[in-house]
Backbone as ProteinMPNN parsed JSONL, in Angstrom:
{"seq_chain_A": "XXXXXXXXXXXXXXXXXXXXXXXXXXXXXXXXXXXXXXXXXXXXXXXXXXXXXXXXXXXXXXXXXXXXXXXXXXXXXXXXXXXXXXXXXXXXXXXXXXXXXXXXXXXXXXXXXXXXXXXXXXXXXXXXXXXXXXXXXXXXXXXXXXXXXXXXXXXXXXXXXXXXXXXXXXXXXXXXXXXXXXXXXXXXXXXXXXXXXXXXXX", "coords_chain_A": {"N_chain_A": [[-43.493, 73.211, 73.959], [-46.34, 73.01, 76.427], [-48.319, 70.125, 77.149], [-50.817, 71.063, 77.815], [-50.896, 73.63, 76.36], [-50.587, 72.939, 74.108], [-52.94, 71.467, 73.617], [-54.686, 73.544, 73.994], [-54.326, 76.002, 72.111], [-54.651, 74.222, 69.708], [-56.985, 73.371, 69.666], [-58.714, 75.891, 69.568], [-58.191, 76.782, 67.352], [-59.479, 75.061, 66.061], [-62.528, 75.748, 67.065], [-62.659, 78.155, 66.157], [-62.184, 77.533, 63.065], [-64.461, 76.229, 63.069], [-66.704, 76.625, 64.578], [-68.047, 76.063, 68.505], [-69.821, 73.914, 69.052], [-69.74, 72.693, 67.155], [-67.614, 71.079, 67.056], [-66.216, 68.222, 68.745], [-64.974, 66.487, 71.907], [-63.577, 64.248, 70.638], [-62.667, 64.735, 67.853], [-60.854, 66.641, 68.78], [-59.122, 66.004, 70.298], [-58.464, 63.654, 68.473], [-57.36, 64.887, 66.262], [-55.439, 65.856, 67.035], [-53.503, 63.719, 67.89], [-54.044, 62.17, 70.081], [-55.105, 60.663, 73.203], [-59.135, 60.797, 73.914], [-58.955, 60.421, 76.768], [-56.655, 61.211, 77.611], [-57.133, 63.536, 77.125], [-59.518, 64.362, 78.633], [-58.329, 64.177, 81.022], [-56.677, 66.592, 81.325], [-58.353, 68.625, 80.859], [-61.802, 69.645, 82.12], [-63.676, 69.584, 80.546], [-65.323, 70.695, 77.226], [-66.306, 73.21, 77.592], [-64.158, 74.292, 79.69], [-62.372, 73.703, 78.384], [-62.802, 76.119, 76.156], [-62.883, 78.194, 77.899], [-60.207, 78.249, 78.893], [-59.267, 78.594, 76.297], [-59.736, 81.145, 75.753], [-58.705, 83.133, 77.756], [-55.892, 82.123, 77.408], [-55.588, 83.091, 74.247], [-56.337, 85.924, 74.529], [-54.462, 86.252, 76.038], [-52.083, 86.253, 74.804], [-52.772, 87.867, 72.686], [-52.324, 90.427, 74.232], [-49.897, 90.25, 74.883], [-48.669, 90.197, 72.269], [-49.352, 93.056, 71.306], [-47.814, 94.561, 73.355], [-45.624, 93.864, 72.499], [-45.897, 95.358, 69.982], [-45.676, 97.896, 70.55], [-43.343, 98.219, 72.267], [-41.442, 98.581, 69.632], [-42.291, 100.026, 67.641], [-41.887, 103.182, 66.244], [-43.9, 105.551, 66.629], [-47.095, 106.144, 66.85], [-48.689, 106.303, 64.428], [-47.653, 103.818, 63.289], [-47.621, 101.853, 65.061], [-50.679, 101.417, 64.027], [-50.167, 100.384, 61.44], [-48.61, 98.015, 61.703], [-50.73, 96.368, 63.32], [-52.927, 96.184, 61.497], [-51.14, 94.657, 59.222], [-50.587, 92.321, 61.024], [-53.327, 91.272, 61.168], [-53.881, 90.566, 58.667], [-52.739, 88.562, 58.142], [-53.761, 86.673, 59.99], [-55.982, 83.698, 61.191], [-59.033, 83.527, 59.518], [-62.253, 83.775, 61.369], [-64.827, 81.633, 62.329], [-68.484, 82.832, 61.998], [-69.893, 81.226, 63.277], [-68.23, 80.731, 65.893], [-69.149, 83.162, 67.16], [-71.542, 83.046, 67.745], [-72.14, 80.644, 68.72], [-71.118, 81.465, 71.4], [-72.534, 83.147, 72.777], [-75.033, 82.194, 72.548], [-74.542, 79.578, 74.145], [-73.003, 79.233, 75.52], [-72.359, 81.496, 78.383], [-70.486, 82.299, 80.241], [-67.934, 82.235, 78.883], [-68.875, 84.313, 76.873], [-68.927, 86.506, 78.759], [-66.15, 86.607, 79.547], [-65.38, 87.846, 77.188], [-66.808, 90.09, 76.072], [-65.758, 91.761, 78.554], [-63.006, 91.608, 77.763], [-63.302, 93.108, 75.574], [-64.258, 95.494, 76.698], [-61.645, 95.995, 77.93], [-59.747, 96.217, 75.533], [-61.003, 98.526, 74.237], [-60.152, 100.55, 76.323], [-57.677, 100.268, 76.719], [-57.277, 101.536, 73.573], [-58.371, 104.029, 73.482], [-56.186, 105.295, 75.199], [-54.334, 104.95, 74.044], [-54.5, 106.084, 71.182], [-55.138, 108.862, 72.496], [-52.491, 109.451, 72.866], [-51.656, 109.501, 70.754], [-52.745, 111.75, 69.712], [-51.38, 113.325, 70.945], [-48.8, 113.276, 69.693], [-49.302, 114.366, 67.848], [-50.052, 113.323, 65.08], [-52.474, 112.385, 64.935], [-55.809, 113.691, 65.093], [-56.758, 116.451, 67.053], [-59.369, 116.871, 67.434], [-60.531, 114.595, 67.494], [-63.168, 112.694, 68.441], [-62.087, 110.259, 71.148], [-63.566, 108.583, 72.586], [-65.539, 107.272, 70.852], [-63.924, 106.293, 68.791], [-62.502, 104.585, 69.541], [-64.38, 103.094, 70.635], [-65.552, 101.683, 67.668], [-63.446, 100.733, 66.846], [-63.206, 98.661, 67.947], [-66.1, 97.306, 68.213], [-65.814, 96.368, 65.544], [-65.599, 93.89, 64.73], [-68.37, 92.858, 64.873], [-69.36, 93.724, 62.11], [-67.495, 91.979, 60.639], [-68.802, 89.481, 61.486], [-71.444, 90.196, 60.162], [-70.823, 90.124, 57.624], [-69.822, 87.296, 57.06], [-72.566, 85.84, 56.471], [-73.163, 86.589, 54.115], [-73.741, 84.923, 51.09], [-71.622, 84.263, 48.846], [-69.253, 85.942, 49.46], [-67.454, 88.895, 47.621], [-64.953, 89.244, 49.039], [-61.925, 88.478, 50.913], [-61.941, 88.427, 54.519], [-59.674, 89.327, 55.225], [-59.095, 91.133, 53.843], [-61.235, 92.936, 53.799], [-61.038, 93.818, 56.504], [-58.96, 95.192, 56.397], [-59.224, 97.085, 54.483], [-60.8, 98.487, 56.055], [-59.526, 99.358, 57.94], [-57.823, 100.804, 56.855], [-58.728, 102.898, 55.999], [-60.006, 104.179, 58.135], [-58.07, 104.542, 59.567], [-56.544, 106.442, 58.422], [-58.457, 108.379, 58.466], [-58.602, 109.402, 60.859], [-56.293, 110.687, 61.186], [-53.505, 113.295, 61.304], [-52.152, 115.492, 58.764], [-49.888, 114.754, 58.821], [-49.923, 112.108, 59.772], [-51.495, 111.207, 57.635], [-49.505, 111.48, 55.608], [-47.81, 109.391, 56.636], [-48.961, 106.978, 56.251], [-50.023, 106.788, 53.224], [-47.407, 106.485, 52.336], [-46.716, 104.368, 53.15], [-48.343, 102.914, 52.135], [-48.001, 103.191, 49.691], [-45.567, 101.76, 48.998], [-46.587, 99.315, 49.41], [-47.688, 99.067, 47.007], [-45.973, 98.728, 45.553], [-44.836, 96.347, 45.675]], "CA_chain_A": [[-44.787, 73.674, 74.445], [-46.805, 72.032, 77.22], [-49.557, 69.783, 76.353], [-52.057, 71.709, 77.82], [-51.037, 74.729, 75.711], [-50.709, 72.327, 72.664], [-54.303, 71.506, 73.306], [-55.577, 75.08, 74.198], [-53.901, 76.314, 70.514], [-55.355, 73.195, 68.489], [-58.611, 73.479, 70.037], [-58.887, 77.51, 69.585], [-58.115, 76.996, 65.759], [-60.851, 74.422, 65.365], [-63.691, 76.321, 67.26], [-62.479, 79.926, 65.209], [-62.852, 77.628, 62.028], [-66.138, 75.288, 62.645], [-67.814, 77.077, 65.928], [-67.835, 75.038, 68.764], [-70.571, 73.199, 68.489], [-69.469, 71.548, 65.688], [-65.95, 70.456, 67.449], [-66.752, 67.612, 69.998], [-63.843, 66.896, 72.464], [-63.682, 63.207, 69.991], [-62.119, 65.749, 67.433], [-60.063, 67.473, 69.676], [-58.31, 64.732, 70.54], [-57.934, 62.82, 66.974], [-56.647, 66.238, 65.386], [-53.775, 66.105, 68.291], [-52.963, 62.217, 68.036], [-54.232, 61.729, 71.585], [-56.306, 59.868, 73.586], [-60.015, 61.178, 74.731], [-58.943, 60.322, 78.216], [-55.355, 62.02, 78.027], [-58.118, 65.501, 76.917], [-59.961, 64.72, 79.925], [-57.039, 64.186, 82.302], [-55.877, 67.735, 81.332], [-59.397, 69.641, 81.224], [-62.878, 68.619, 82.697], [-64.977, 69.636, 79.293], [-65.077, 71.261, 76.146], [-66.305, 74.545, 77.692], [-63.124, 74.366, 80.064], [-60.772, 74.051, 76.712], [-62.877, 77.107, 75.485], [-62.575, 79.157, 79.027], [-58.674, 78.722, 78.985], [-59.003, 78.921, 75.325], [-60.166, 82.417, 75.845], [-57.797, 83.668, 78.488], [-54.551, 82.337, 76.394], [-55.231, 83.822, 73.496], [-56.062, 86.887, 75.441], [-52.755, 86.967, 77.52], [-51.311, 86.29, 73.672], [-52.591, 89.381, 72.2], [-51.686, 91.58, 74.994], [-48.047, 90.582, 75.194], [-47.962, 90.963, 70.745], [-49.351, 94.818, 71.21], [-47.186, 95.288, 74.041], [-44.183, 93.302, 71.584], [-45.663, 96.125, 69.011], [-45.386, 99.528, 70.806], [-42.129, 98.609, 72.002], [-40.821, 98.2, 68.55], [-42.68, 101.115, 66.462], [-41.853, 104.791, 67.145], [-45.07, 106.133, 66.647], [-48.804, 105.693, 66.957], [-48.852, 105.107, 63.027], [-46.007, 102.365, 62.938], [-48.369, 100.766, 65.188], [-51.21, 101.048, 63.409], [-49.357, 99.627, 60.114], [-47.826, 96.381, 62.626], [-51.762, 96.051, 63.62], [-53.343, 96.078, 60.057], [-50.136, 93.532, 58.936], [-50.826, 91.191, 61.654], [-54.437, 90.535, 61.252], [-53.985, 90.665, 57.199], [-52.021, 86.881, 58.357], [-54.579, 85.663, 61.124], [-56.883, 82.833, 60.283], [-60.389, 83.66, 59.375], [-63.154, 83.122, 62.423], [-66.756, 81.702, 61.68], [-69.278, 83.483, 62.711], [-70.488, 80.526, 64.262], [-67.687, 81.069, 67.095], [-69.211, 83.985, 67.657], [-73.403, 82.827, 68.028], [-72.197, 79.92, 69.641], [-70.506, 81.698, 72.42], [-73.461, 83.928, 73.079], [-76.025, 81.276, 73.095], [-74.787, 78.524, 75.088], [-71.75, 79.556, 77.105], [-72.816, 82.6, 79.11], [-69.237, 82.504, 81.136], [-67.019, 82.743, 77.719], [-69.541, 85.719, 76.243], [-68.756, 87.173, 79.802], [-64.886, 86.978, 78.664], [-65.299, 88.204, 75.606], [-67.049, 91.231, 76.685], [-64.752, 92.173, 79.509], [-61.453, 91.729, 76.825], [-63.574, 94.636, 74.633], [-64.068, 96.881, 77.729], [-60.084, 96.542, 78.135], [-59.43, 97.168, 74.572], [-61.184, 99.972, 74.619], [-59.898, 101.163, 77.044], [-56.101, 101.053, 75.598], [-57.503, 101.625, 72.334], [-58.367, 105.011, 73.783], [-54.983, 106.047, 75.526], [-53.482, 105.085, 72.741], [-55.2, 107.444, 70.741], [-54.639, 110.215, 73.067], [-51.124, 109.607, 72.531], [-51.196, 109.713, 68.965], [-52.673, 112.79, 69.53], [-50.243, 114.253, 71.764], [-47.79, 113.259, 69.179], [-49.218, 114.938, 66.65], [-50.365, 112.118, 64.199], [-53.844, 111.985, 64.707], [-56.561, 114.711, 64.832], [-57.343, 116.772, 68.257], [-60.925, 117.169, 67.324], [-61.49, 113.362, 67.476], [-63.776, 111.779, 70.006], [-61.428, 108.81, 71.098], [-64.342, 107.096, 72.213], [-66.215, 107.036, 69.481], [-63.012, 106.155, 67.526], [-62.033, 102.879, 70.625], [-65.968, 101.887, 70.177], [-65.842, 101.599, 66.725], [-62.456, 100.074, 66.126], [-63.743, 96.899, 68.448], [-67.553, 96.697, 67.727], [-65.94, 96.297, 63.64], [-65.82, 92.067, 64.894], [-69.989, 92.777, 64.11], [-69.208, 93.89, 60.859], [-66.605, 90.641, 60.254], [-69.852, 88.158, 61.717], [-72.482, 90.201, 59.234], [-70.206, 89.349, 56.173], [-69.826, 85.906, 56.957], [-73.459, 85.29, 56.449], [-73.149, 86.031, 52.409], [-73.135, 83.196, 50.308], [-70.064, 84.314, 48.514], [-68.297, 87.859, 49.44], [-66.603, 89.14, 46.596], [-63.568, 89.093, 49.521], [-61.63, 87.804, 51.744], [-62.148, 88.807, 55.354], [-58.411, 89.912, 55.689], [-59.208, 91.945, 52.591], [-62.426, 93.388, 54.671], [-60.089, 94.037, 57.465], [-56.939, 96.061, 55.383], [-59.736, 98.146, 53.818], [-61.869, 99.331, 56.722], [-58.567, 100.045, 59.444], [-56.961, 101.848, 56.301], [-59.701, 104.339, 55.622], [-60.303, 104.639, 59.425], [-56.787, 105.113, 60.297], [-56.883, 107.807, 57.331], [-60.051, 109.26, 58.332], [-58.225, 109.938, 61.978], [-54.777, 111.095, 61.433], [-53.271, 114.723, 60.893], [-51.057, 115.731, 57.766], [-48.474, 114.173, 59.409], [-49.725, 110.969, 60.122], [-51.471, 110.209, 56.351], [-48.141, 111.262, 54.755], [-46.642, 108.382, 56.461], [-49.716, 106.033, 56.013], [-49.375, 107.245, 52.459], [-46.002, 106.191, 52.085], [-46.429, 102.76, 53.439], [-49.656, 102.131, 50.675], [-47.478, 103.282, 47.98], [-45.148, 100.466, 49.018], [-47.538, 98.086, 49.25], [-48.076, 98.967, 45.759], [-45.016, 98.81, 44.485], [-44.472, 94.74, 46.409]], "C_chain_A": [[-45.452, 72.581, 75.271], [-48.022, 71.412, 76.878], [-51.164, 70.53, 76.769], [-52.179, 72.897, 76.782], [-51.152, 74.378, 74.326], [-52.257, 72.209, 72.664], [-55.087, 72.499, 72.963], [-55.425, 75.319, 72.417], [-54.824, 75.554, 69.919], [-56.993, 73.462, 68.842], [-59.354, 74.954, 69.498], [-58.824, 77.257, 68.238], [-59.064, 76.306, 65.45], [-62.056, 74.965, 65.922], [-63.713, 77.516, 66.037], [-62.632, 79.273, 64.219], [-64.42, 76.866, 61.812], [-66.707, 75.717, 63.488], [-67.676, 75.987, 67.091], [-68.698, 74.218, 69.097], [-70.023, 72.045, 67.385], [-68.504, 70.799, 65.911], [-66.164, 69.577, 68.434], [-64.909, 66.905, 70.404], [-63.294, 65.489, 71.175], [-62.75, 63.534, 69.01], [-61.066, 66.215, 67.609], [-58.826, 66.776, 69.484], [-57.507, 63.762, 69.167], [-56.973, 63.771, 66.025], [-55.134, 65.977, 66.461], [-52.961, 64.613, 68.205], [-52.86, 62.114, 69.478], [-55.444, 60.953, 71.598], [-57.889, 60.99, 73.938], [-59.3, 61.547, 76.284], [-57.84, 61.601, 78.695], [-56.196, 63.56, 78.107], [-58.635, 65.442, 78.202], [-59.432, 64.564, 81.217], [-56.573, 66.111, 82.144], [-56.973, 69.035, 81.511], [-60.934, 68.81, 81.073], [-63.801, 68.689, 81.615], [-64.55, 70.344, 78.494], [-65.48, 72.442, 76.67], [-65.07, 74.713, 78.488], [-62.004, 74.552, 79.488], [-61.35, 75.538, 76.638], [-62.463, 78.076, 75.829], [-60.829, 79.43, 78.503], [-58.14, 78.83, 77.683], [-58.799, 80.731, 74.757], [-58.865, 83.567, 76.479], [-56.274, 83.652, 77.804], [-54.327, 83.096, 75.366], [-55.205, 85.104, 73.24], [-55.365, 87.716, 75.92], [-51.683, 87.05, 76.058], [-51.067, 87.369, 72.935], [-52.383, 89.978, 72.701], [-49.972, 91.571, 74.815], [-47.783, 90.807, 73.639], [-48.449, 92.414, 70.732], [-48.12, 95.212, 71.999], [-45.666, 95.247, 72.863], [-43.802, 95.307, 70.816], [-45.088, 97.446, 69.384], [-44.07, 99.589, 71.467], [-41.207, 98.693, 70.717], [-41.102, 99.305, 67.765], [-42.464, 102.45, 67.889], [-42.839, 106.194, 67.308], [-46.182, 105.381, 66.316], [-49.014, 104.931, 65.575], [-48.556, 103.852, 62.891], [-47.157, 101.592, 63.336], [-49.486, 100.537, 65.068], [-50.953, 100.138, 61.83], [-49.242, 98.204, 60.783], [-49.29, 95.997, 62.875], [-52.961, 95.216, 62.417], [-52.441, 94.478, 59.487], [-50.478, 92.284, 59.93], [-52.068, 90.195, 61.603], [-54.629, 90.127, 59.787], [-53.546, 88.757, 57.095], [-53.078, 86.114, 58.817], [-55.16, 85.01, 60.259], [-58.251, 83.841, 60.777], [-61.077, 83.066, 60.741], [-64.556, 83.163, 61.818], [-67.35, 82.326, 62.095], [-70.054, 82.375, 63.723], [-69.916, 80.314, 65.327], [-68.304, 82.135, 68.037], [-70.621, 84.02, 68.502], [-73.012, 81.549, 68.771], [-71.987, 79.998, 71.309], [-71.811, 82.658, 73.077], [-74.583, 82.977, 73.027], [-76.112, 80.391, 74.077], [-73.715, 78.639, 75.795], [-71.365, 81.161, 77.852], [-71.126, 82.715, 79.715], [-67.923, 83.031, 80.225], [-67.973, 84.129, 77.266], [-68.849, 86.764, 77.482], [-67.136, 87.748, 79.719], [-64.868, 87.589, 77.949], [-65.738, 89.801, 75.804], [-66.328, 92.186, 77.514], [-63.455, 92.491, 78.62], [-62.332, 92.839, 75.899], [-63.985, 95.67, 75.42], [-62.172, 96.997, 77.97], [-59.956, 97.476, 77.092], [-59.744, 98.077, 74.223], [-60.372, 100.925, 74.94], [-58.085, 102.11, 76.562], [-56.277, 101.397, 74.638], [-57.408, 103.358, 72.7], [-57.284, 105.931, 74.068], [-54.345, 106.156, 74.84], [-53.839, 106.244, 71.434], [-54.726, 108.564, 70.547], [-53.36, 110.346, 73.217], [-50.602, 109.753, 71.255], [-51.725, 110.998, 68.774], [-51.647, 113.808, 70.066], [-48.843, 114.056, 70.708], [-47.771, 113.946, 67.579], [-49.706, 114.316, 64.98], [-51.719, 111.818, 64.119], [-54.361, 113.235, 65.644], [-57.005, 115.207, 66.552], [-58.551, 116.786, 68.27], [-61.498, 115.774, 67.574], [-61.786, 112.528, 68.383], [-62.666, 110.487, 70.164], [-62.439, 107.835, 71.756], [-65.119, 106.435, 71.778], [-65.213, 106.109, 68.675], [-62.944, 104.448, 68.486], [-63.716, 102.078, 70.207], [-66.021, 101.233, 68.788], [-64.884, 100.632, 66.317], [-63.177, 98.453, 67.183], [-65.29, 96.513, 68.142], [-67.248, 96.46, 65.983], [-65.882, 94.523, 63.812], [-67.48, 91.935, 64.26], [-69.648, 92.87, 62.606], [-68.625, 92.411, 60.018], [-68.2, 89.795, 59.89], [-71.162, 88.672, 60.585], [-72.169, 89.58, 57.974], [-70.163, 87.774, 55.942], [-70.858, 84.944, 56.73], [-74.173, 85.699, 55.063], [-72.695, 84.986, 52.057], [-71.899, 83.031, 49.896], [-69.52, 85.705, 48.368], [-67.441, 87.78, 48.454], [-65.201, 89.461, 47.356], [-63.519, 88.457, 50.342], [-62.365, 88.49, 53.468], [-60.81, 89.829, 55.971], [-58.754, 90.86, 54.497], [-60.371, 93.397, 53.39], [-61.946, 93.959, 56.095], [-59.196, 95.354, 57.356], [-58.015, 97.013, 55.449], [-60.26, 99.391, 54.855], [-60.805, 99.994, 57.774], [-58.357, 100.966, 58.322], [-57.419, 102.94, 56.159], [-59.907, 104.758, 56.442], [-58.986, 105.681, 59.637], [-56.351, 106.45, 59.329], [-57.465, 108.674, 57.815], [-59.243, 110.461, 60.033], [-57.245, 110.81, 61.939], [-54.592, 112.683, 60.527], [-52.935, 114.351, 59.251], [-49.768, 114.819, 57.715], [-48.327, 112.511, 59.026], [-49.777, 110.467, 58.554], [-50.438, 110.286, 55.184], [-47.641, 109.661, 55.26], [-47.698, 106.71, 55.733], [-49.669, 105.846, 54.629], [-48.432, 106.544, 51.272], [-45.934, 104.732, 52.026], [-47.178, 102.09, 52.418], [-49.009, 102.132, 49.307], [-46.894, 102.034, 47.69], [-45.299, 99.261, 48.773], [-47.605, 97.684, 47.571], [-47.235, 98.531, 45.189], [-44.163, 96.611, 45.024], [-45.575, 94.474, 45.472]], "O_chain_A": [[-45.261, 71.397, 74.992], [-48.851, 72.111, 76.295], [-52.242, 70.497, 76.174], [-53.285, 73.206, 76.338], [-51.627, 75.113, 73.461], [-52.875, 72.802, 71.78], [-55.913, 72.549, 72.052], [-56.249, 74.894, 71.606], [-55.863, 76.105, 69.557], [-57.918, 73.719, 68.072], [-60.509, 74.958, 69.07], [-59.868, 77.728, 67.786], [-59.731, 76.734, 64.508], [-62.982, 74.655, 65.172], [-64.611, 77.689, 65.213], [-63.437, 79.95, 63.579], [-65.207, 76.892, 60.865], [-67.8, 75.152, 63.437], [-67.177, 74.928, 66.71], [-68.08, 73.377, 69.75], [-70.072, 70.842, 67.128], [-68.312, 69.836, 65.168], [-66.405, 70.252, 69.435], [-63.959, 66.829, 69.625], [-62.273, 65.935, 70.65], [-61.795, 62.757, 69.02], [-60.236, 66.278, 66.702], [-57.854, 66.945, 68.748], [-56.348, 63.369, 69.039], [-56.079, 63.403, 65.263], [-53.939, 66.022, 66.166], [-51.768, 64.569, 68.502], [-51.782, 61.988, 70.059], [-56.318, 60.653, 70.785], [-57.557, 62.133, 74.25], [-59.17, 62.665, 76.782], [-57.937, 62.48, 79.552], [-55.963, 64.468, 78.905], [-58.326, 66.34, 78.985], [-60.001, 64.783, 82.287], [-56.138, 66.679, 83.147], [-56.708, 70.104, 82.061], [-61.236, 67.856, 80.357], [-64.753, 67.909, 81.645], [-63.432, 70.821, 78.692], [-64.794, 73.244, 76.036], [-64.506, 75.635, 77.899], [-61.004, 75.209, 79.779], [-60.536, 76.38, 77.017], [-61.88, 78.903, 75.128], [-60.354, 80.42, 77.948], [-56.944, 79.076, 77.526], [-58.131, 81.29, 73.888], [-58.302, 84.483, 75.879], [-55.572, 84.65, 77.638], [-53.289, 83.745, 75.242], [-54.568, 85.648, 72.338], [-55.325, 88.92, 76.176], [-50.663, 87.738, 76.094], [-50.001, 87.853, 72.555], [-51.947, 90.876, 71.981], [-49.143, 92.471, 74.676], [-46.808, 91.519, 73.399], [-47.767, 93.089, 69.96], [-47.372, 96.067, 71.525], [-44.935, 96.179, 72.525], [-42.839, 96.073, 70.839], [-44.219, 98.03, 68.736], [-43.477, 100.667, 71.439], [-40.029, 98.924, 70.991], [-40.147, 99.687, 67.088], [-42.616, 102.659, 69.092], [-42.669, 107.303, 67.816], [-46.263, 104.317, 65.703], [-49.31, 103.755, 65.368], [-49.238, 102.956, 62.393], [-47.746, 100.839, 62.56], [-49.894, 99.583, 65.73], [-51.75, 99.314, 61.383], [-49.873, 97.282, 60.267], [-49.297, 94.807, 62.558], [-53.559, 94.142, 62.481], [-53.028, 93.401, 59.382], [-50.625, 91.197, 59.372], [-52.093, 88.983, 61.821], [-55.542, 89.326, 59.589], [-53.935, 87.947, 56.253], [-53.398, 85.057, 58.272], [-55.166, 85.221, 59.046], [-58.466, 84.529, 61.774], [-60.615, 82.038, 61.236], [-65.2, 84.012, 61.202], [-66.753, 82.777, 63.073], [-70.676, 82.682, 64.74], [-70.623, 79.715, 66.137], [-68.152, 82.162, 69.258], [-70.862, 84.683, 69.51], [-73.808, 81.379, 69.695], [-72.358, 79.217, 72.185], [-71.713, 82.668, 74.304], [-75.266, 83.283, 74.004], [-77.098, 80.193, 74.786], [-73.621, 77.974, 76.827], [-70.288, 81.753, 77.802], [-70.669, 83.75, 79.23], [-67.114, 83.89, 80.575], [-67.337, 85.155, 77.508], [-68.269, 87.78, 77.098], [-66.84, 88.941, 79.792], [-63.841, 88.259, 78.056], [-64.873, 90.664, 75.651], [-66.29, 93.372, 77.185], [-62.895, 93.579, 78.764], [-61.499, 93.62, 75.439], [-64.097, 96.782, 74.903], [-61.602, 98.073, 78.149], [-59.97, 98.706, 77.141], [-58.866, 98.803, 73.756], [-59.935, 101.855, 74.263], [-57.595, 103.214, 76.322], [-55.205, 101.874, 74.267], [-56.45, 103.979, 72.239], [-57.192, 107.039, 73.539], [-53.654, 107.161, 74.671], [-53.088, 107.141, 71.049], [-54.238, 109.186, 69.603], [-52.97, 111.395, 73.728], [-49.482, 110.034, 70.828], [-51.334, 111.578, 67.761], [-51.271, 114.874, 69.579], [-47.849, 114.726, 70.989], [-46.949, 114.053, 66.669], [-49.631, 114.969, 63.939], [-52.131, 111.026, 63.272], [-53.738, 113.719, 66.59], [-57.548, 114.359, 67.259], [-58.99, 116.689, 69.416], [-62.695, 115.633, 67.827], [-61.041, 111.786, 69.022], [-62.488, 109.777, 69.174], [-62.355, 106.613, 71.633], [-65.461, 105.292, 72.08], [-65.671, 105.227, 67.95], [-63.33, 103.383, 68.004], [-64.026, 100.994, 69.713], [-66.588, 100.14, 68.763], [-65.228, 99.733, 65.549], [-63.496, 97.37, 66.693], [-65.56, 95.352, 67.834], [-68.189, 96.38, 65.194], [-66.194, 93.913, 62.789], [-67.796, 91.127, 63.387], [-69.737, 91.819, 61.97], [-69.175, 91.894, 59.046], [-68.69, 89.531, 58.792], [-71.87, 87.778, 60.122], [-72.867, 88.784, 57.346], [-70.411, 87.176, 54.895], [-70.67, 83.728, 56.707], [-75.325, 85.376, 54.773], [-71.74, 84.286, 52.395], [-71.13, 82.134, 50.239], [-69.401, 86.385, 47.349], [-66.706, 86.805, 48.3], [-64.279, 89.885, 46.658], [-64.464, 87.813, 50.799], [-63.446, 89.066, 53.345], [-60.867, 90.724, 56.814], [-57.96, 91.747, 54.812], [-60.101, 94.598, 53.39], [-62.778, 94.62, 56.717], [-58.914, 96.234, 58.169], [-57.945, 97.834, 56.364], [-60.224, 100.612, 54.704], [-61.115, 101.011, 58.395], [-58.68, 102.115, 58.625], [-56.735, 103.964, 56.166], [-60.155, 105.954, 56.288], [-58.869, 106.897, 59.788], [-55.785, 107.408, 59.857], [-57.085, 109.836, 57.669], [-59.319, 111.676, 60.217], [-57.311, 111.775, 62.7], [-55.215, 113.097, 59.548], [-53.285, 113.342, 58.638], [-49.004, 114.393, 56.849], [-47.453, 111.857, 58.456], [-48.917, 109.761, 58.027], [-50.385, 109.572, 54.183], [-47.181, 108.85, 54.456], [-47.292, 105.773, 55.045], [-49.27, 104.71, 54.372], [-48.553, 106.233, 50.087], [-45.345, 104.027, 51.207], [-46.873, 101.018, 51.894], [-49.235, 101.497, 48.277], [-47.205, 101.288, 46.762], [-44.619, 98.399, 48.217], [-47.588, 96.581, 47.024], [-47.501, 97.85, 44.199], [-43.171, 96.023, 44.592], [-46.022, 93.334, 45.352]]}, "name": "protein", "num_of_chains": 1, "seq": "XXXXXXXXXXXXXXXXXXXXXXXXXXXXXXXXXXXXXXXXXXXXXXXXXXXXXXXXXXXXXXXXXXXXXXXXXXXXXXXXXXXXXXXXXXXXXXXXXXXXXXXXXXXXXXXXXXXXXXXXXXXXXXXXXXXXXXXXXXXXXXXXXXXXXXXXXXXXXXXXXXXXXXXXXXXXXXXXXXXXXXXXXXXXXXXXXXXXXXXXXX"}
């Protein structure tokens, strides 16, 4: 991996767990066994890490959905591969999220734009799970695309109890599973179903 992408990564995991505010490039740098200088030979500031922090991990999740829907043979599958993946991710503070909206207007501007995409596929995708029979003709898909990306609010309200009786990946599992329930034919929550029993039985 190239050191800029080593940086981008290391840097992206310490804003998502301390905000970035709290991460000064001083940090950055000591977490990596580098110099300051070598950080600012490779990018001109800490909002510049965040920018191309943004865009990588971005261009990251597009190419693991695309990974997913070539791999699953229906809409479910890849709701199951979706659920499983984030059940792994690390936790993000909420202070990634108030920091980026207070003082770096150009990343919020990112951030915004990547939830008009997902949307957007969130939607077609959808309408392909309906065309396949797996999820409900009656259901607004963009009610259903708004909802599945404005649930990041939901994440940042929880994070501001003292102590949630869960995890966040726990808070995650629960709310896609009952969604992805709430959407799908006969068809689909047999298989959804099937896969929970499993779960059970691991």
């Amino acid at each position: 991996m190239e050191l800029n992408e080593r940086i981008i990564e290391k840097a992206g995991e310490l804003f998502r767990k301390y905000g970035i505010k709290n991460v000064s490039m001083d940090e950055i740098a000591s977490s990596m066994g580098i110099s300051k200088r070598t950080l600012y030979e490779n990018f001109r500031d800490k909002e510049d890490i965040l920018l191309s922090t943004l865009h990588w991990f971005g261009d990251k999740r597009k190419e693991e959905f695309e990974s997913l829907f070539a791999q699953c043979q229906n809409s479910v599958e890849v709701f199951i591969k979706i659920i499983e993946v984030h059940e792994s991710a690390q936790d993000c503070s909420v202070k990634f999220f108030e920091d980026i909206r207070k003082y770096y207007p150009s990343a919020d501007k990112i951030l915004k734009k990547r939830t008009e995409i997902n949307k957007t596929h969130l939607r077609n995708f959808l309408l392909k799970g309906i065309k396949e029979g797996y999820i409900r003709e009656d259901l607004n898909v963009d009610v259903a695309a708004f909802l599945v990306e404005e649930s990041t609010y939901t994440y940042i309200r929880a994070s501001y109890l003292e102590k949630p009786p869960f995890s966040f990946n726990e808070l995650f599992y629960t709310m896609m599973i009952n969604f992805v329930r709430g959407i799908m034919t006969g068809k689909g929550i047999s298989i959804i179903d099937a896969y929970l029993q499993q779960q059970k039985s691991n």
